[in-house]
C-alpha positions as MATLAB code, in Angstrom:
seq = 'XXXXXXXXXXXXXXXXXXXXXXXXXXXXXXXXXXXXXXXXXXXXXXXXXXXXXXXXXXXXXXXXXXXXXXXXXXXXXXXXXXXXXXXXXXXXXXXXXXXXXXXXXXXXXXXXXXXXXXXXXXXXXXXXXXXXXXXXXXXXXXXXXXXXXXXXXXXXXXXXXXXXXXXXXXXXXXXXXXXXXXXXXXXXXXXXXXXXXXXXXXXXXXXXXXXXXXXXXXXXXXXXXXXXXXXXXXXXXXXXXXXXXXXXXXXXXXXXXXXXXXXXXXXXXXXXXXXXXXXXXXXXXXXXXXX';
ca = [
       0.000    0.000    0.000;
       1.402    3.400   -0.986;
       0.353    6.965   -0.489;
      -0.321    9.079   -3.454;
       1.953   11.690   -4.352;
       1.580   15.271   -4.176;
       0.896   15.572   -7.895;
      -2.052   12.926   -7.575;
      -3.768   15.468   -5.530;
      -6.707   17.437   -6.466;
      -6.539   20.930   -5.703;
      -6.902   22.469   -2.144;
      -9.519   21.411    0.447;
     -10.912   18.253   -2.165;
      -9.946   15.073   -0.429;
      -8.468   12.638   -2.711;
     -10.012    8.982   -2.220;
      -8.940    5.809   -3.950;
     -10.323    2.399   -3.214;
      -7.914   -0.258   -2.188;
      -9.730   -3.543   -1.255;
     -13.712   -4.364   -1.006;
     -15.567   -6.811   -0.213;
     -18.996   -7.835    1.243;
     -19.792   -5.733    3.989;
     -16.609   -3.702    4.423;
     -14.171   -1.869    1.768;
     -10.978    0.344    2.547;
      -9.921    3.553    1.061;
      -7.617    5.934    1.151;
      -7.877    9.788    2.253;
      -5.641   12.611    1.361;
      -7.169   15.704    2.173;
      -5.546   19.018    1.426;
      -7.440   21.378    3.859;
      -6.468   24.377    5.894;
      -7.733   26.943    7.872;
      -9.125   28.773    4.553;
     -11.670   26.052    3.865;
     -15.006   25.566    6.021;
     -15.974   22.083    7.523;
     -19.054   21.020    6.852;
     -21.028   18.169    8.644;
     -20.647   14.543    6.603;
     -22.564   11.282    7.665;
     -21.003    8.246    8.578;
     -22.325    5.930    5.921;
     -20.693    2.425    7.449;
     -18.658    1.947   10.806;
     -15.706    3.543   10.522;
     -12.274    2.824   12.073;
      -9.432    4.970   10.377;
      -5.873    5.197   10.607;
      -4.603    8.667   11.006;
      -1.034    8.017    9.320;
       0.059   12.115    8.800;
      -1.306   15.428    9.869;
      -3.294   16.293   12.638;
      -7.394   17.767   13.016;
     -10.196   18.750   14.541;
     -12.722   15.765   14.837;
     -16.340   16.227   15.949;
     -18.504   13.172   16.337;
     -21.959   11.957   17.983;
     -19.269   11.384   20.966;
     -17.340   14.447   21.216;
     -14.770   16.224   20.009;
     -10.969   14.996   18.918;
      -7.642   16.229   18.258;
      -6.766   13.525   15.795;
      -2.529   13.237   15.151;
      -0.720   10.537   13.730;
      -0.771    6.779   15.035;
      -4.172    7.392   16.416;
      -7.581    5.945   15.054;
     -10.731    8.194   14.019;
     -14.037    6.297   15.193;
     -16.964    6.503   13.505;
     -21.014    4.971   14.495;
     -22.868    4.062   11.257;
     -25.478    6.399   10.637;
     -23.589    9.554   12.719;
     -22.956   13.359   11.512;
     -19.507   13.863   12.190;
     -17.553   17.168   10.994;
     -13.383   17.208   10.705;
     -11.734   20.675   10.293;
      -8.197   22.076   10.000;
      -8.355   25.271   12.034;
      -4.273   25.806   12.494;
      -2.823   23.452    9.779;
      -3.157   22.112    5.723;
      -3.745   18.758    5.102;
      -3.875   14.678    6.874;
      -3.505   11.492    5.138;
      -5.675    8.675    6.675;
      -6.433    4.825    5.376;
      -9.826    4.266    6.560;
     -11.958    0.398    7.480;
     -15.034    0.922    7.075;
     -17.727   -1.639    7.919;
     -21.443   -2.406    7.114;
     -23.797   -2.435   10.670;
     -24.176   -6.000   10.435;
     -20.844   -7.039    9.901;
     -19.321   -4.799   12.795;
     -22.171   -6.246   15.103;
     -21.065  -10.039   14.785;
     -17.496   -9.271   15.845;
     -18.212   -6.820   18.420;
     -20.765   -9.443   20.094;
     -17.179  -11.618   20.562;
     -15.522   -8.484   22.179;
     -17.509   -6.443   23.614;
     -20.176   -9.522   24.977;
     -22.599   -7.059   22.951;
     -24.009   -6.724   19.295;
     -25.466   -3.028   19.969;
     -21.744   -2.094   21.232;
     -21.402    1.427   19.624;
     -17.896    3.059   19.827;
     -17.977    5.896   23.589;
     -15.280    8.196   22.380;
     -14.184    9.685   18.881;
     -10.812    8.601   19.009;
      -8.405    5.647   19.612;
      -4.888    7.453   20.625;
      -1.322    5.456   19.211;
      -1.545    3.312   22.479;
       0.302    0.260   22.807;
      -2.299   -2.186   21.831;
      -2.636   -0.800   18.427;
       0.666   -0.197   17.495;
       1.221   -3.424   15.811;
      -1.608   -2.635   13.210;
      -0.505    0.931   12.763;
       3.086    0.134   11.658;
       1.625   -2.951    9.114;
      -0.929   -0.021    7.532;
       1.721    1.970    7.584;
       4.246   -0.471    5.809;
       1.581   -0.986    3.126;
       0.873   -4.651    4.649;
      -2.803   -5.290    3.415;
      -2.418   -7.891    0.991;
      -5.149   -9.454   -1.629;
      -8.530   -8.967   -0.275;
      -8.582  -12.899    0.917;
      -5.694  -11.939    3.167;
      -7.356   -8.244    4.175;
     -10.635  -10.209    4.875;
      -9.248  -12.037    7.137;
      -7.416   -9.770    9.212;
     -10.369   -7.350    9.438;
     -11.784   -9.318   12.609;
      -9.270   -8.654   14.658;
      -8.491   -4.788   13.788;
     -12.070   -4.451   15.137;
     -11.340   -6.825   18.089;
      -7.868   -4.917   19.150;
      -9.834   -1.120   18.805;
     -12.724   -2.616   20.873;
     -10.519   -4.362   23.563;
      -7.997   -1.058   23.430;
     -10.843    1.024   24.090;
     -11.839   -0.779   27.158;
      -8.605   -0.435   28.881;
      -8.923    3.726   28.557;
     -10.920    5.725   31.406;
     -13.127    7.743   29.421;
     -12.375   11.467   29.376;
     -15.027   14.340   28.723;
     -13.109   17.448   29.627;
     -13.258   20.255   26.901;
      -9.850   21.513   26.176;
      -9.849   25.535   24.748;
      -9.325   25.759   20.575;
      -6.470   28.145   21.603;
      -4.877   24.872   23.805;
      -5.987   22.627   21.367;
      -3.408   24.964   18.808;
      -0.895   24.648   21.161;
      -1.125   20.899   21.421;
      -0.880   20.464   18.021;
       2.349   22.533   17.961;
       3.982   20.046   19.804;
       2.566   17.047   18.060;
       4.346   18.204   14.848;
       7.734   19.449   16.806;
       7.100   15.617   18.085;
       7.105   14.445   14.593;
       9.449   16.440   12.798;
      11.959   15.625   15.816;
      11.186   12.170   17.062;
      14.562   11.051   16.828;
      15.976   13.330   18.683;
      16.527   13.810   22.699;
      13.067   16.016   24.084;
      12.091   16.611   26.927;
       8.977   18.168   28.839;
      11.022   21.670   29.466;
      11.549   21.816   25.360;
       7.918   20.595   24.613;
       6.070   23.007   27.104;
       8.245   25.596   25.085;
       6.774   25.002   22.073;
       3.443   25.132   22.794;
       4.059   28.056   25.328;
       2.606   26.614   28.407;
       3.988   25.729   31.828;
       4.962   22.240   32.190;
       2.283   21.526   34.857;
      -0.592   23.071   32.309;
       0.955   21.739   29.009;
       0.881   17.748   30.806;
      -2.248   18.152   31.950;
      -3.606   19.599   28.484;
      -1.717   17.459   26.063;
      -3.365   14.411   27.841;
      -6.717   15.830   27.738;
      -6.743   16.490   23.699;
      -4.263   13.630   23.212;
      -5.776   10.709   25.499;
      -1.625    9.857   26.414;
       0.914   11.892   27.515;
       3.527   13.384   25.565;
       6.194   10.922   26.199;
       3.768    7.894   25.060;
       3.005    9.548   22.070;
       6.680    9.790   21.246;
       7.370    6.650   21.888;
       4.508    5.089   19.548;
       6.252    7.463   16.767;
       9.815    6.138   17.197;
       8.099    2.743   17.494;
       5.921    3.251   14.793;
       8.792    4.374   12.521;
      11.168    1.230   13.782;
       8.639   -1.445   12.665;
       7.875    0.096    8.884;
      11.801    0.495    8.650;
      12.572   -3.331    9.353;
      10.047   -4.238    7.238;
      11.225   -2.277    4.337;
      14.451   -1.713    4.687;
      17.851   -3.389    4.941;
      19.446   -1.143    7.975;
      20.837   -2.843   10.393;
      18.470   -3.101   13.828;
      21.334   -1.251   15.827;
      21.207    1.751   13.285;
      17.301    1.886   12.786;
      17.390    2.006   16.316;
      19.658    5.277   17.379;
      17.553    6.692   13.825;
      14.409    6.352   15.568;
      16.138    7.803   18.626;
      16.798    5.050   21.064;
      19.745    5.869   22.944;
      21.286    1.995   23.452;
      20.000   -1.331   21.008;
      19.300   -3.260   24.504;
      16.429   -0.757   25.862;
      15.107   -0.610   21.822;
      15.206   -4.369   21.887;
      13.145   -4.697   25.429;
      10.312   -1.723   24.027;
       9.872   -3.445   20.952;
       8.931   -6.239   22.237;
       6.673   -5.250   24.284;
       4.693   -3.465   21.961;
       5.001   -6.130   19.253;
       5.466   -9.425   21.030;
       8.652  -10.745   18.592;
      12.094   -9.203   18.594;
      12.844   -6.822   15.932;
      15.214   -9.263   14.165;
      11.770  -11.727   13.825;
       9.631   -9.059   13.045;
      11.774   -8.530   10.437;
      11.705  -11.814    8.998;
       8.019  -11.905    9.236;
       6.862   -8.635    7.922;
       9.758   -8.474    5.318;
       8.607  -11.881    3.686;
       5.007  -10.376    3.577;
       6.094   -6.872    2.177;
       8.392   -8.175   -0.203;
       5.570  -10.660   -1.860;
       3.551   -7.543   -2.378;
       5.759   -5.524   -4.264;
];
């Protein structure tokens, strides 16, 4: 799976879409959208369940259950049949491969998760928590396959946002649009400098905020704190470089901004359950096939 380049795009504030698998009941596409504080949102309806992939850029999401700050690594929820609005009030542009699935289907494998078919998703937003990671870096490193293979993974994207989701205390607080700026500042200083030593001081700098206030705010918009979100970037980034790449572990690793190979060894596999030399193997063979 690859992103379309910039010359594929239609002109500003049109989202590009392109299909890339269907079947009965569910489909996935891709969105590019080109928006920026110049263009108006305007309310859309979910036409399916929708689980999508935030993969670049950062926006305002507003759903039948509340209002997101949607950044990269994290997953937009949608309810079929739901008005939801997305906006870009400080920033152009997001890039997003979306799951989208009929009532019915979603139903039978939430009734396995959730111990409920009329489970219906409590928040807008899935943040880049550990749980997820593993599907985030193998969308990211284009590792849908034929729609056989996609089919059959489907079950259990739905089964890991459901059982994520369950594991997070629910927040309602309403963060300020001039905090919700701010945060966003530092989610792109985050991206643009994940591999790189940060720390809190630097970050509350950014978004020009006290370190108490800027903690407290980022996890409010963000649903983790700022050093969890960095670490699901450098993470995130690790896993789609061994499975396309040929670096060597030790260098992907101080890339990605892990100070020694033994404490990048240890994270990894937590979050992934393998070492990154058999991730490797795994995902490479996959990737490879698809090219």
């Amino acid at each position: 799976m690859t992103m379309n380049t910039k010359q594929d795009l239609p002109p500003a504030g049109a989202p590009a879409v392109r299909l890339m698998a269907a079947g009965r009941q569910w489909r996935v596409t891709e969105y590019l959208c080109t928006a920026g504080p110049s263009e108006r949102p305007f309310e859309e309806r979910h036409e399916d369940v929708t689980i999508a992939a935030v993969i670049e850029g950062s926006f305002n999401y507003r759903a039948d259950t509340g209002r997101a700050v949607l950044h990269p690594g994290a997953f937009l929820l949608g309810n079929f049949g739901t008005c939801y609005e997305c906006g870009h009030d400080h920033s152009r542009g997001d890039g997003c491969i979306s799951f989208h699935f009929s009532p019915e289907y979603f139903s039978e494998v939430a009734a396995s998760i959730a111990g409920s078919s009329r489970f219906t998703f409590p928040s807008a937003m899935l943040p880049a928590v550990p749980q997820v990671l593993p599907w985030l870096a193998r969308i990211e490193a284009g590792a849908l396959g034929d729609n056989l293979e996609t089919e059959e993974l489907l079950p259990s994207l739905i089964e890991s946002v459901i059982g994520a989701l369950s594991r997070l205390a629910p927040t309602r607080v309403r963060v300020s649009p001039r905090d919700e700026r701010r945060v966003r500042e530092s989610l792109r200083y985050i991206e643009l400098y994940a591999g790189e030593v940060l720390n809190l001081d630097m970050l509350a700098s950014v978004a020009a905020m006290s370190k108490y206030h800027f903690l407290r705010t980022f996890r409010r918009s963000i649903g983790m704190t700022p050093y969890q979100f960095l670490l699901s970037v450098r993470m995130r980034r690790a896993a789609v470089c061994l499975a396309t790449s040929s670096e060597p572990v030790s260098a992907i690793a101080f890339d990605c901004g892990f100070g020694d190979l033994s404490t990048f060894n240890g994270r990894f596999r937590e979050a992934f359950g393998v070492s990154p030399m058999a991730y490797r193997s795994r995902e490479r063979t996959s990737w490879k096939t698809r090219q």
